[in-house]
C-alpha positions in Angstrom: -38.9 -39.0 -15.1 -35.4 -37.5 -16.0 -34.6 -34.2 -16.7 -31.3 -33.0 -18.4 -29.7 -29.5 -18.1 -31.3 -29.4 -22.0 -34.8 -29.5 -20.6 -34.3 -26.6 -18.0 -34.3 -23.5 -20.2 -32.7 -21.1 -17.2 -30.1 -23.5 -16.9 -28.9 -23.6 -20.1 -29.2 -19.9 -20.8 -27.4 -18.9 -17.2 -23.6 -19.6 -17.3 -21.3 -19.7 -14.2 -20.2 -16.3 -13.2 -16.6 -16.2 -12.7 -14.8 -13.2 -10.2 -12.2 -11.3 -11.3 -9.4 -11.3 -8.8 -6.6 -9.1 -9.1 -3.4 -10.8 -8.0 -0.6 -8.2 -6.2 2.4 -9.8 -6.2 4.7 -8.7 -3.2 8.1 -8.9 -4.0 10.1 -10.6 -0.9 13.3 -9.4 -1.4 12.7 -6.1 -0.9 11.9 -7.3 2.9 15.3 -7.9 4.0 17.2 -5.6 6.5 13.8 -4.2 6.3 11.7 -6.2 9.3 10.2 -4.8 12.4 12.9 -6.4 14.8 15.7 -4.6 12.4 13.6 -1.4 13.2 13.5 -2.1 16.4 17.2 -2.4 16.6 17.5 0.8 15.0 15.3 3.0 16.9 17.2 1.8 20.6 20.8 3.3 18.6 18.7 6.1 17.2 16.4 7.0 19.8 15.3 10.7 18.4 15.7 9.6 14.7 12.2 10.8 13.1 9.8 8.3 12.0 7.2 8.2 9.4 4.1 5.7 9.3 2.4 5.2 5.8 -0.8 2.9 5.5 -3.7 2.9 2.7 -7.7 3.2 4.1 -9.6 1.3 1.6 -13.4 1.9 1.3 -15.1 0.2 -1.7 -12.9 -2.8 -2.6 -11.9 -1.8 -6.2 -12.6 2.2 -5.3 -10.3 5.3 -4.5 -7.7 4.6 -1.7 -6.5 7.0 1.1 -2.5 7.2 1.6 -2.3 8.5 5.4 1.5 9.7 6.0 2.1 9.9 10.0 4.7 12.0 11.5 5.3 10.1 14.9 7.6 12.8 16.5 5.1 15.4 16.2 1.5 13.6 15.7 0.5 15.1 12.6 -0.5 13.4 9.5 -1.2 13.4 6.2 -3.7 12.2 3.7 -4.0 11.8 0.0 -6.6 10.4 -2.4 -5.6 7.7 -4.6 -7.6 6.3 -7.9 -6.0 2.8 -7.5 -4.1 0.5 -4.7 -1.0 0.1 -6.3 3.0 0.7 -5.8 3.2 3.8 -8.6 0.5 6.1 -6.9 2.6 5.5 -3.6 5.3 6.7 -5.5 4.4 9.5 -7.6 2.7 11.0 -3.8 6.1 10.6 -2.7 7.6 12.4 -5.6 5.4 14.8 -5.1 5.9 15.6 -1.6 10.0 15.9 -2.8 9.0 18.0 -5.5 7.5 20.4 -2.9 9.6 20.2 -0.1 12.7 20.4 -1.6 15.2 17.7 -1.6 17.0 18.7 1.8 13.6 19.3 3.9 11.8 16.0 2.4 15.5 14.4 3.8 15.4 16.2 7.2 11.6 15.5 7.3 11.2 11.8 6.4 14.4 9.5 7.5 12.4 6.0 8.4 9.4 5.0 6.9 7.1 2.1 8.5 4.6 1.0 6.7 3.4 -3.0 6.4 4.3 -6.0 4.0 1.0 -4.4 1.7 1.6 -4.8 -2.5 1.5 -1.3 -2.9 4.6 -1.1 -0.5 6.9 -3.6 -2.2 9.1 -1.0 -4.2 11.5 0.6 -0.9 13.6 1.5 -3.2 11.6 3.8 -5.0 9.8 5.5 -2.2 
C-alpha cells in the first residue's frame, strides 16, 4: 500500500507554521569603558558617587514591559509601564524624567547608571 502526502487530505491542507522572532540587535561598541570591572574601578575612586540600577520585568513575552529605576543610595525605586521592549521607550522615560526634574536635579540625581548588556540598553548615549 503507499500513501502520498496527496492522499492525506489534513496534510495537504495544513502547512508548517513558522514563528515570528524578533531579532534585537545589541550594538557592541557601545560596551566599551562601559563593563562591570570599569564600574568597579570607578566606584573604589568614587565611593559616595550615587548610583542608579535600571532593569525591564517582562510578563507576557510580546506584552507591556516594566522599566524599574533603582536609587541605590537611598533604596527607593521607580517603575514605569512600557507598550514595547525596545531602546526609544527607555529613552523617552528618561526624557521624561529630565523634563520633570529639571536639568540640574535629574544631574545631581542620576550620575551612574547600571543596567545589563539587554537590546533595549544598547543606546548609552542617549539615555
Amino acid at each position: 500500500m503507499k500513501v502520498r502526502n496527496i492522499d492525506l487530505p489534513r496534510k495537504v491542507r495544513l502547512r508548517k507554521r513558522h514563528k515570528n522572532v524578533k531579532i534585537y540587535k545589541v550594538d557592541k561598541n557601545c560596551l566599551e569603558n562601559r563593563t562591570f570591572e570599569d564600574f568597579k574601578k570607578y566606584m573604589d575612586e568614587n565611593p559616595d558617587t550615587p548610583v542608579v540600577e535600571i532593569d525591564s520585568v517582562e510578563g507576557n513575552k510580546g506584552g507591556k514591559v516594566l522599566l524599574t529605576i533603582h536609587f541605590v543610595n537611598c533604596s527607593f525605586m521607580l517603575a514605569f509601564i512600557r507598550d514595547y521592549n525596545d531602546a526609544q521607550s527607555v529613552i523617552d522615560i528618561f526624557n521624561n524624567l529630565q523634563k520633570i526634574l529639571g536639568i540640574n536635579k535629574f544631574k545631581e540625581m542620576i550620575v551612574i547608571i547600571l543596567t545589563d548588556n539587554r537590546s533595549e540598553f544598547s543606546n548609552p548615549s542617549e539615555i
